[in-house]
C-alpha positions as CSV (number, residue, x, y, z in Angstrom):
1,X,-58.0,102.1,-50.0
2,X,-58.1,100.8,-53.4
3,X,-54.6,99.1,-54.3
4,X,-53.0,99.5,-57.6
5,X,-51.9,95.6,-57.7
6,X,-52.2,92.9,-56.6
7,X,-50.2,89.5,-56.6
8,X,-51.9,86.1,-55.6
9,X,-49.4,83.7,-55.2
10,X,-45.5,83.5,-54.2
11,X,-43.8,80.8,-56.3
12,X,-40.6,82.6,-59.0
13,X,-43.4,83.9,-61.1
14,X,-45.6,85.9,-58.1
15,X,-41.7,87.3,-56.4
16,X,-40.7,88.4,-59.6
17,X,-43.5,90.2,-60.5
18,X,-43.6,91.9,-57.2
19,X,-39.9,93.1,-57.7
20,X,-40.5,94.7,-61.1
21,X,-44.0,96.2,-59.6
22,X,-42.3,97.4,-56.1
23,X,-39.6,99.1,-58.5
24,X,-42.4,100.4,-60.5
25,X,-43.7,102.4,-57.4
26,X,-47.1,100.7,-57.6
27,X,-46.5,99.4,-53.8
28,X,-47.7,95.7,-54.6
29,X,-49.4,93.4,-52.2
30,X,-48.9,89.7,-52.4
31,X,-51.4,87.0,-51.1
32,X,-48.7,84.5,-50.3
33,X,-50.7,81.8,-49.2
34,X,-51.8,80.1,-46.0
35,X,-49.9,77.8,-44.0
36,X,-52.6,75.3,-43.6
37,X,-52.7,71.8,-43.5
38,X,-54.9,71.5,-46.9
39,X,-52.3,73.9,-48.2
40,X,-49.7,71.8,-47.5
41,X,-51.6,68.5,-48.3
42,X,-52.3,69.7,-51.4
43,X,-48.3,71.2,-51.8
44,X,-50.2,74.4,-52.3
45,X,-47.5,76.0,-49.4
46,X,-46.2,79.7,-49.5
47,X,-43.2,80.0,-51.6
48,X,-45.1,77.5,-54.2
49,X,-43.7,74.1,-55.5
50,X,-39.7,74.8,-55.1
51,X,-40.3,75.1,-51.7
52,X,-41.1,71.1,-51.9
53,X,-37.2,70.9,-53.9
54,X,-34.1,70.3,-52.7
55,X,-31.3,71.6,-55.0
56,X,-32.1,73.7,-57.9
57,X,-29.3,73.5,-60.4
58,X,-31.1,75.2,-63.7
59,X,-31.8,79.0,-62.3
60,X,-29.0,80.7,-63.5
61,X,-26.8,82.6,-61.4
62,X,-27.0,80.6,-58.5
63,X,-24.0,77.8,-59.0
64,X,-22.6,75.4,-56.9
65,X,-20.8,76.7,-53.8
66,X,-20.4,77.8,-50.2
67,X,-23.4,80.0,-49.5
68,X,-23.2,80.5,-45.6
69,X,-22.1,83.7,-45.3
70,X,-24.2,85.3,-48.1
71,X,-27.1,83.7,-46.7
72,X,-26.5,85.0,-43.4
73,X,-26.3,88.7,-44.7
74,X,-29.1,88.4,-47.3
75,X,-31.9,86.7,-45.0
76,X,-33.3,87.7,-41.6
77,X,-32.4,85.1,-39.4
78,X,-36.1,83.6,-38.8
79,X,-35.5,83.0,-42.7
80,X,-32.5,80.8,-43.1
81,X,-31.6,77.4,-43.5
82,X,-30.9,75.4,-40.4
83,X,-27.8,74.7,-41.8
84,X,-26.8,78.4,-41.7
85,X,-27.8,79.5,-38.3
86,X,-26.1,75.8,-36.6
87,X,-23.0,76.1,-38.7
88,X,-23.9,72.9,-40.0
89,X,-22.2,71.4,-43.8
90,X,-24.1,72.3,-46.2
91,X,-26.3,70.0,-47.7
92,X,-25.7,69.6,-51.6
93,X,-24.0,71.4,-54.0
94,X,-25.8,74.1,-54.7
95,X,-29.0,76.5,-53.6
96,X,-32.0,75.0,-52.3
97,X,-35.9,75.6,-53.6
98,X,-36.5,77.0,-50.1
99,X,-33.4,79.2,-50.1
100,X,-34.3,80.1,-53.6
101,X,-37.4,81.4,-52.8
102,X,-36.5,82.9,-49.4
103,X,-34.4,85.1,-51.1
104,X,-36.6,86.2,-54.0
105,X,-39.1,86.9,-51.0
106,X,-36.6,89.1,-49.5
107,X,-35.5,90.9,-52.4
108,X,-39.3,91.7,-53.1
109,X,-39.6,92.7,-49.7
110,X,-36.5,95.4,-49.9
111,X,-37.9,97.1,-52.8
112,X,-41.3,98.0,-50.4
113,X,-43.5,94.5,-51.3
114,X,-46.1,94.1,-49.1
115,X,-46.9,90.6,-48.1
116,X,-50.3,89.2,-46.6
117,X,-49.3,84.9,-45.4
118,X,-53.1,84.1,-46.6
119,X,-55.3,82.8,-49.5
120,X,-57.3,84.4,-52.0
121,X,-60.9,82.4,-51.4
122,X,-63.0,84.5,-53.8
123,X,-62.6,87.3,-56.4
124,X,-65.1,88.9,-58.0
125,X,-63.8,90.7,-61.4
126,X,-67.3,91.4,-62.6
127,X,-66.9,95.2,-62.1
128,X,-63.8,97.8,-61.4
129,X,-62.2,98.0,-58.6
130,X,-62.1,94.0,-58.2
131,X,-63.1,92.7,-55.3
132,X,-60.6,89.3,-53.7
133,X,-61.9,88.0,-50.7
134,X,-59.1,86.7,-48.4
135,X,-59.1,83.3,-46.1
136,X,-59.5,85.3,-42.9
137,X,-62.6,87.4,-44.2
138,X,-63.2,90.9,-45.3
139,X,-62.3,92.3,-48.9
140,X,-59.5,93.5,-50.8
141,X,-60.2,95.8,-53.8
142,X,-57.9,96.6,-56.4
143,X,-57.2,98.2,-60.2
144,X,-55.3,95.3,-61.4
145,X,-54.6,91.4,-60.5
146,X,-51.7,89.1,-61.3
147,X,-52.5,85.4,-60.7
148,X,-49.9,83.6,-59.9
149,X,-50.8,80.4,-58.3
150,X,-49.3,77.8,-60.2
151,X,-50.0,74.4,-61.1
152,X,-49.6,71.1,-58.7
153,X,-48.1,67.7,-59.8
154,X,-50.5,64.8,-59.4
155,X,-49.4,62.1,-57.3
156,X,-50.5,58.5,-56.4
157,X,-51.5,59.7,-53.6
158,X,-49.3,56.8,-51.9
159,X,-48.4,57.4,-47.8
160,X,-45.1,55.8,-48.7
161,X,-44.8,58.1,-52.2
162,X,-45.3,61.2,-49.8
163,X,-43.1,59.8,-47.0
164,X,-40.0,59.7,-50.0
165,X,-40.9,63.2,-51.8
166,X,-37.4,65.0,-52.3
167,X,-35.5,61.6,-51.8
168,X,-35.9,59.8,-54.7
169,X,-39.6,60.9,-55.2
170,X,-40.3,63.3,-57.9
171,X,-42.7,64.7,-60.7
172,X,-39.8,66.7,-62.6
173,X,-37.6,64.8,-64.4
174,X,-36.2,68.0,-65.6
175,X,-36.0,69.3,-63.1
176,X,-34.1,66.4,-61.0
177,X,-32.9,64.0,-63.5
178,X,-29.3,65.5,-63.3
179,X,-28.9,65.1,-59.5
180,X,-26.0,62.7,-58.4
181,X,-28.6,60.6,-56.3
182,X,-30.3,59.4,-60.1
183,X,-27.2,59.3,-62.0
184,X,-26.7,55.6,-63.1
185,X,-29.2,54.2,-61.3
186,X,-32.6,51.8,-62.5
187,X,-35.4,54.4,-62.8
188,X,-38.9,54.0,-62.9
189,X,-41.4,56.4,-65.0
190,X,-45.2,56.6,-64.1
191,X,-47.4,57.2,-67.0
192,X,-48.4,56.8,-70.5
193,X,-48.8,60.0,-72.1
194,X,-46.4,62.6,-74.0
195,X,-44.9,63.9,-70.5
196,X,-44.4,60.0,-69.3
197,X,-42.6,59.3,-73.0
198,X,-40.4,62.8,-73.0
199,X,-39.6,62.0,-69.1
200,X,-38.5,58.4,-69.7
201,X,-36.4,59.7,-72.6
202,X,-34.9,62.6,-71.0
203,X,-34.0,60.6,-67.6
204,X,-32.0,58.2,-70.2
205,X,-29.1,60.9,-70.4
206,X,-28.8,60.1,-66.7
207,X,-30.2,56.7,-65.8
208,X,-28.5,53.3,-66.4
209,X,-32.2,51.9,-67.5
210,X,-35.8,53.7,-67.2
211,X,-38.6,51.7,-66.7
212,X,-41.9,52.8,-68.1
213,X,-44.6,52.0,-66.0
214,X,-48.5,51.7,-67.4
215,X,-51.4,50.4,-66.4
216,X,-51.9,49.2,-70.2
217,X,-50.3,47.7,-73.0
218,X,-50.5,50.5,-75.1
219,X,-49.0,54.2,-74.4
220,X,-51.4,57.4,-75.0
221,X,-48.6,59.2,-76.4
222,X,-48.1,60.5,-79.9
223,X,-46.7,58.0,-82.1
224,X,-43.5,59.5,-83.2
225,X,-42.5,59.6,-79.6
226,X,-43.9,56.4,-78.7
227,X,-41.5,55.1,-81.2
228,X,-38.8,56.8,-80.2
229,X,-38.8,55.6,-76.7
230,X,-39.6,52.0,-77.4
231,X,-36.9,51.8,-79.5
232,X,-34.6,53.3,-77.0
233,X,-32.6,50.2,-75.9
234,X,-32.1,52.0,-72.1
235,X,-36.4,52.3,-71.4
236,X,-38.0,48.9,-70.3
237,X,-41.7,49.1,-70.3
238,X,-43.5,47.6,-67.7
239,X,-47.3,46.8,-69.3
240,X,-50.5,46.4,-67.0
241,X,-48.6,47.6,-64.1
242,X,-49.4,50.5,-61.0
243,X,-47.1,51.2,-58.3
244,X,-48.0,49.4,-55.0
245,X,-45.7,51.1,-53.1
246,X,-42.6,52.8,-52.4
247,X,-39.6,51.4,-50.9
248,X,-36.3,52.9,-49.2
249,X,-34.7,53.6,-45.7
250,X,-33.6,56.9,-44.3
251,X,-30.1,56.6,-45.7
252,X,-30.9,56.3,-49.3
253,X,-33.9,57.1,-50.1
254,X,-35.7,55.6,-52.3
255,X,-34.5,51.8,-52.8
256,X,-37.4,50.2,-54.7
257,X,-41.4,50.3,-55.9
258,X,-43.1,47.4,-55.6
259,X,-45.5,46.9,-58.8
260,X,-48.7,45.5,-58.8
261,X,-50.5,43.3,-62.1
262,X,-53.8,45.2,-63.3
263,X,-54.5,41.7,-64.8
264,X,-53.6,39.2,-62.1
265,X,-53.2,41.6,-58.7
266,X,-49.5,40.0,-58.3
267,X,-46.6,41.9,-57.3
268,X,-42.8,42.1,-58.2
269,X,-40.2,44.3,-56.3
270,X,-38.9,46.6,-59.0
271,X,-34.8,48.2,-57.7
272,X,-34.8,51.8,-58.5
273,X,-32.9,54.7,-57.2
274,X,-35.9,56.9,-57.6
275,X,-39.7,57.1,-59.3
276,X,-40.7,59.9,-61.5
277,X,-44.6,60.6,-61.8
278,X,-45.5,61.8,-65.3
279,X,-49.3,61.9,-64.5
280,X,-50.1,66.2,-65.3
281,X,-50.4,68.9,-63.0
282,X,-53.4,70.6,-61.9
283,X,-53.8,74.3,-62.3
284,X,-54.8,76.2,-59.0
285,X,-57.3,78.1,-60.3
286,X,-60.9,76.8,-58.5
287,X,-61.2,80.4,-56.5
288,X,-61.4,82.0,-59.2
289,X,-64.8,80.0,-60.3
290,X,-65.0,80.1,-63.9
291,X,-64.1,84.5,-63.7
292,X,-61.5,84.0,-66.3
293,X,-61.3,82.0,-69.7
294,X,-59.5,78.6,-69.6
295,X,-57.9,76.6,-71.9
296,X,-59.4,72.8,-72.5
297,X,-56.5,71.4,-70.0
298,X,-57.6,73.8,-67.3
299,X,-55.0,76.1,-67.6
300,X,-56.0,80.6,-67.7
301,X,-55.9,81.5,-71.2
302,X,-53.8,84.4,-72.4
303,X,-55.6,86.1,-74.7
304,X,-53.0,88.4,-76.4
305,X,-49.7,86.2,-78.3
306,X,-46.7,86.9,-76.6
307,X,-48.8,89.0,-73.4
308,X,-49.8,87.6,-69.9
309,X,-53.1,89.3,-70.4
310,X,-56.6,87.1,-69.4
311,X,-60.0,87.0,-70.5
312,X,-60.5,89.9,-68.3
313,X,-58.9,93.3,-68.5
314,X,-56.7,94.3,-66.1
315,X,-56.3,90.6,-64.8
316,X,-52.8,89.4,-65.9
317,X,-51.2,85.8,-65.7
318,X,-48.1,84.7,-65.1
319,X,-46.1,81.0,-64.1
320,X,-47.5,78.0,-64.7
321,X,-51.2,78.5,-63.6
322,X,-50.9,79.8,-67.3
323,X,-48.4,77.6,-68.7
324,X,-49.2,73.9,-69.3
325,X,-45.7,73.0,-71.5
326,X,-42.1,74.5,-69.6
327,X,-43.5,74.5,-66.3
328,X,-39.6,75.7,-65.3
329,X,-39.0,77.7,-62.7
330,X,-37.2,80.6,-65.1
331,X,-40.0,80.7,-67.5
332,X,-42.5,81.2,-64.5
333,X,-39.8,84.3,-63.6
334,X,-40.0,85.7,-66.9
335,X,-43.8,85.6,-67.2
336,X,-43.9,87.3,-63.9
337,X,-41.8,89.8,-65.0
338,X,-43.9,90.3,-68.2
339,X,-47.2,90.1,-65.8
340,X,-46.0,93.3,-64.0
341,X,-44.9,95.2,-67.0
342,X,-48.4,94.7,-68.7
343,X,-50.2,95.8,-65.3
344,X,-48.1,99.1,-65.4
345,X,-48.6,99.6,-68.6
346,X,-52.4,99.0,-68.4
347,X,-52.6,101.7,-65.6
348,X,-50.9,104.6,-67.1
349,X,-53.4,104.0,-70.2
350,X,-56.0,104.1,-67.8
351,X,-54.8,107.3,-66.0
352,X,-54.0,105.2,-62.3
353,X,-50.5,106.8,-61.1
């Protein structure tokens, strides 16, 4: 059987496309992922990055508010919170990254999704059908692809900065920044390039001071915006500096990061309410080995303005695997839903009902 498409990946931009294709009647099928522990290692876990978030204010139409009973009625129960099924309060103010994605999972899944909980290895997109070669062996051919597979923060790769992820650990200033457990608190900012600078700045709306922290005297960002946040009287910069470590109990969180001198080696204990690492993302695109055109930063190319289509045709893009600047999770949504409506759209031009 040759499918019409198919979806690799399952953060906002991989569900939404899958909703728009299952209404479509093209009967997607979505690689999801593997639960493995290089997966999760690598925060590469089904239900992609918000599934590492706690609450998720900026997705509209999901505000703050008792979601118990909805939850209940929308999810199977081998799909809900703890919180839910124990009766316990509900944590935060508002709808979780896991719930989040749960539920788009669900709603692709009542409009006839199929879903597959493995990894696409291999794809071959040489000749029509394409040929994706799943974790657990045999092949998968298909008229049309969407990759959807996202792009992972960098990180230290501290045991203490994994031990704190999600409590006062984070590589989204945007997307965190206005959570109550930053909001007039000492911050500290790792990195030195544009992201680091427009981070810093951003977190300043929030933060009572931001500290800057680079392993140099001298920021890589652009000038302009190096000026701007130097002159900023709320960012600190903290020159020839790395984080050592990070520090906090189970109560709070994160407490403090302890710096270390790339001159000297000396330390200082620096007391922040939470660290923000500024230091890229990385695209997850090594399966599909150099099959589609990249952009410099390593990011798939669209090839059309204002279209999710690739290098290839018939091989769409959507989320951030393709998007190196928003990164948000209602962009990714909308460049899923665009992702789908090119793939239909490709097939009826090429006769495939």
């Amino acid at each position: 059987m040759t499918e019409k498409v198919v979806i690799i990946g399952s953060g906002p931009a991989g569900w939404t496309a899958a909703v728009y294709a299952a209404r479509a009647n093209l009967s997607p099928l979505v690689y999801e992922g593997a639960h493995t522990a290089e997966n999760h290692a690598r925060g590469m876990i089904p239900l992609g990055q918000l599934a590492l978030t706690t609450e998720v204010e900026n997705f509209p139409s999901w505000p703050s508010g008792q979601l118990r009973e909805y939850l209940k009625t929308a999810l199977p129960f081998e799909h809900q919170p703890f919180w839910v099924q124990d009766d316990k309060p509900q944590p935060g103010h508002g709808v979780s990254g896991p719930e989040l994605m749960e539920l788009m999972r669900q709603q692709a899944l009542n409009f006839g999704t199929r879903v597959i909980t493995d990894d696409i290895v291999k794809v071959d997109f040489k000749d029509r059908p394409f040929k994706l070669y799943p974790g657990d062996g045999g092949v998968v051919e298909t008229q049309t692809v969407i990759v959807a597979t996202g792009a992972r923060a960098n990180y230290l790769g501290l045991p203490s900065e994994h031990k704190y992820k999600n409590q006062g650990v984070s590589a989204c200033a945007v997307c965190d920044g206005a959570l109550p457990r930053f909001r007039n608190k000492p911050l500290a900012v790792v990195g030195g390039g544009d992201s680091a600078v427009e981070e810093g700045t951003y977190l300043t709306k929030f933060a009572s001071t931001v500290y800057l922290v680079h392993r140099r005297d001298q920021l890589r960002a652009s000038k302009i915006m190096q000026t701007r946040a130097l002159e900023n009287p709320k960012i600190a910069p903290k020159w020839f500096r790395v984080v050592e470590e990070v520090l906090g109990d189970e109560k709070h969180g994160v407490t403090a990061v302890r710096l270390k001198s790339t001159q000297d080696g000396g330390t200082e204990t620096l007391e922040v309410g939470g660290l923000f690492l500024a230091i890229g993302h990385t695209p997850n695109t090594d399966f599909l080995s150099g099959q589609l055109e990249l952009e410099p930063n390593g990011y798939v190319k669209w090839t059309k303005p204002m279209r999710t289509n690739t290098s290839v045709e018939g091989v769409f893009a959507a989320g951030d695997v393709a998007d190196s600047y928003y990164k948000q999770a209602i962009t990714a949504a909308g460049t899923g839903c665009m992702a789908a409506l090119d793939a239909e759209r490709w097939l009826s031009e090429h006769g495939v009902e």
